[in-house]
C-alpha positions as CSV (number, residue, x, y, z in Angstrom):
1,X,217.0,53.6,283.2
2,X,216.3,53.1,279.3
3,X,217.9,54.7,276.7
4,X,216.3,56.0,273.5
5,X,217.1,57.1,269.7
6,X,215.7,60.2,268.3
7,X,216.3,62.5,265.4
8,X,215.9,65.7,264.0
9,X,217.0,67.5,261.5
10,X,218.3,71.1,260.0
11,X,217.4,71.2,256.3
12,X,218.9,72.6,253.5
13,X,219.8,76.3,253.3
14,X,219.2,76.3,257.0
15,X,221.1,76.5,260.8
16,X,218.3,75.7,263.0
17,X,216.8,72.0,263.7
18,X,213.1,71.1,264.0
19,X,211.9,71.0,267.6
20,X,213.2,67.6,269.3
21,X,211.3,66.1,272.2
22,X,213.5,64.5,274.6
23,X,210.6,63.2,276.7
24,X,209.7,63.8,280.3
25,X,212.7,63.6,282.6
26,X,214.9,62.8,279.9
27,X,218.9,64.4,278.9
28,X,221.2,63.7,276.4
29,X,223.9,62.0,276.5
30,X,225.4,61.7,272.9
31,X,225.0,63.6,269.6
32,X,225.7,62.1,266.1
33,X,226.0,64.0,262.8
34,X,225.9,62.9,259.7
35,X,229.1,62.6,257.3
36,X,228.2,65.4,255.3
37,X,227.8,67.9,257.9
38,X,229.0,71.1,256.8
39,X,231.3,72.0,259.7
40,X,230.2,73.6,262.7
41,X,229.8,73.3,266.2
42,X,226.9,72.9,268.3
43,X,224.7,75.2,270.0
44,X,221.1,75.2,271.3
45,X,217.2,76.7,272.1
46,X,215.0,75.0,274.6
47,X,211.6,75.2,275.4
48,X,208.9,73.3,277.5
49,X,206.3,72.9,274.8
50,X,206.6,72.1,270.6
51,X,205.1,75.0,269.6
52,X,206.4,78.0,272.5
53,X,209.0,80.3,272.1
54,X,212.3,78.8,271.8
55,X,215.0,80.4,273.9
56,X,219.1,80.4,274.0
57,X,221.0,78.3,276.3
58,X,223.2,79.8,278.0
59,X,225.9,79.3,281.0
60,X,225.6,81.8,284.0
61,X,227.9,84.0,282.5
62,X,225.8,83.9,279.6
63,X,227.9,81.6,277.2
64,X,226.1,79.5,274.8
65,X,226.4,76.0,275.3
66,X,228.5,74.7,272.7
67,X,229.4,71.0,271.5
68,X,232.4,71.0,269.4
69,X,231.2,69.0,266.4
70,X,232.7,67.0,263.7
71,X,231.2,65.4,260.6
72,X,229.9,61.4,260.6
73,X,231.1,61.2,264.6
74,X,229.2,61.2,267.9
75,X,229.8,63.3,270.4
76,X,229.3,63.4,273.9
77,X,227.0,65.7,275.9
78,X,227.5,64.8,279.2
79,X,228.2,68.1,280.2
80,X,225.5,69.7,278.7
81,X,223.1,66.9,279.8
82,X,221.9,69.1,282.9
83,X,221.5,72.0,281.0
84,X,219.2,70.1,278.6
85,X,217.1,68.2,281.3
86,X,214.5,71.2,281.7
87,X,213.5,71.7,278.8
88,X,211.5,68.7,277.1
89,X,211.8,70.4,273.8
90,X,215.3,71.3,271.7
91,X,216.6,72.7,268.9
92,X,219.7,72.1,268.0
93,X,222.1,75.1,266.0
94,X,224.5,74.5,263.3
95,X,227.2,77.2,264.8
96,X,226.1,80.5,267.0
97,X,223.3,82.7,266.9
98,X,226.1,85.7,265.7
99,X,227.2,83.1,263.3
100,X,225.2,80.2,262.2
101,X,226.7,77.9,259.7
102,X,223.8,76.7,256.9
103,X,223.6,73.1,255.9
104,X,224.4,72.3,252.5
105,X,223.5,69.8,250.1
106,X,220.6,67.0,251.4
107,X,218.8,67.3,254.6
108,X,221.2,66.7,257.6
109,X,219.7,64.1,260.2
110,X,220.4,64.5,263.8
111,X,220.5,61.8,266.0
112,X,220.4,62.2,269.3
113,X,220.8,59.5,272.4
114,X,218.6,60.3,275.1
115,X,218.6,58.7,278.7
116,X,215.7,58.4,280.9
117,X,215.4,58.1,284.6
C-alpha cells in the first residue's frame, strides 16, 4: 500500500474547500489543519468527477459526517475513511451546511493523508 500527501484549501471569506482528488481506490486516513484555522469541525461533499455535482455525506440516519477539528493538529479519519472511499473527489466543510464557519485571515491549506490499496 503507498501512502500519499495532498492538499486543498478553503479560502478567505469562505467554508467550502476546492475539489480534492483522492485518487482511484484511495481513503483517508488523517487530516491536518493549519494553526490559524478559525475553529470548526469537519464536514464533507463527495462526488465521482471534478466538475459534477457535489453532494452531503451523510450516515444512514442521515448525520453528516463530522471530524471534530482543532487548529495546527492532525486528526484521524479512520472512521470516516469508508465513507470517503467512493467518491474520488472531496470537498471538505469548515462546520455544517446549517452552519458553516468562514475562514479568516490567509488562505487555509488542507492537508490530507491518503492511503492507497
Amino acid at each position: 500500500m503507498d501512502y500519499s500527501v495532498k492538499n486543498t484549501e478553503i479560502r478567505i471569506g469562505t467554508s467550502l474547500s476546492l475539489p480534492l482528488d483522492l485518487g482511484e481506490d484511495a481513503y483517508s486516513v488523517a487530516i491536518g489543519l493549519p494553526g490559524n484555522w478559525t475553529a470548526a469541525n469537519l464536514t464533507f461533499q463527495g462526488c465521482a468527477t471534478p466538475d459534477g455535482e457535489y453532494r452531503e455525506l451523510n450516515d444512514v440516519s442521515g448525520n453528516a459526517y463530522t471530524v471534530t477539528a482543532s487548529a495546527g493538529k492532525w486528526h484521524s479519519a479512520t472512521a470516516l475513511s469508508d465513507t470517503l472511499r467512493p467518491f474520488r473527489f472531496i470537498k471538505v466543510r469548515s462546520g455544517t451546511v446549517a452552519l458553516p464557519v468562514n475562514q479568516t485571515g490567509d488562505v487555509k491549506y488542507i492537508t490530507v493523508i491518503v492511503k492507497s490499496a
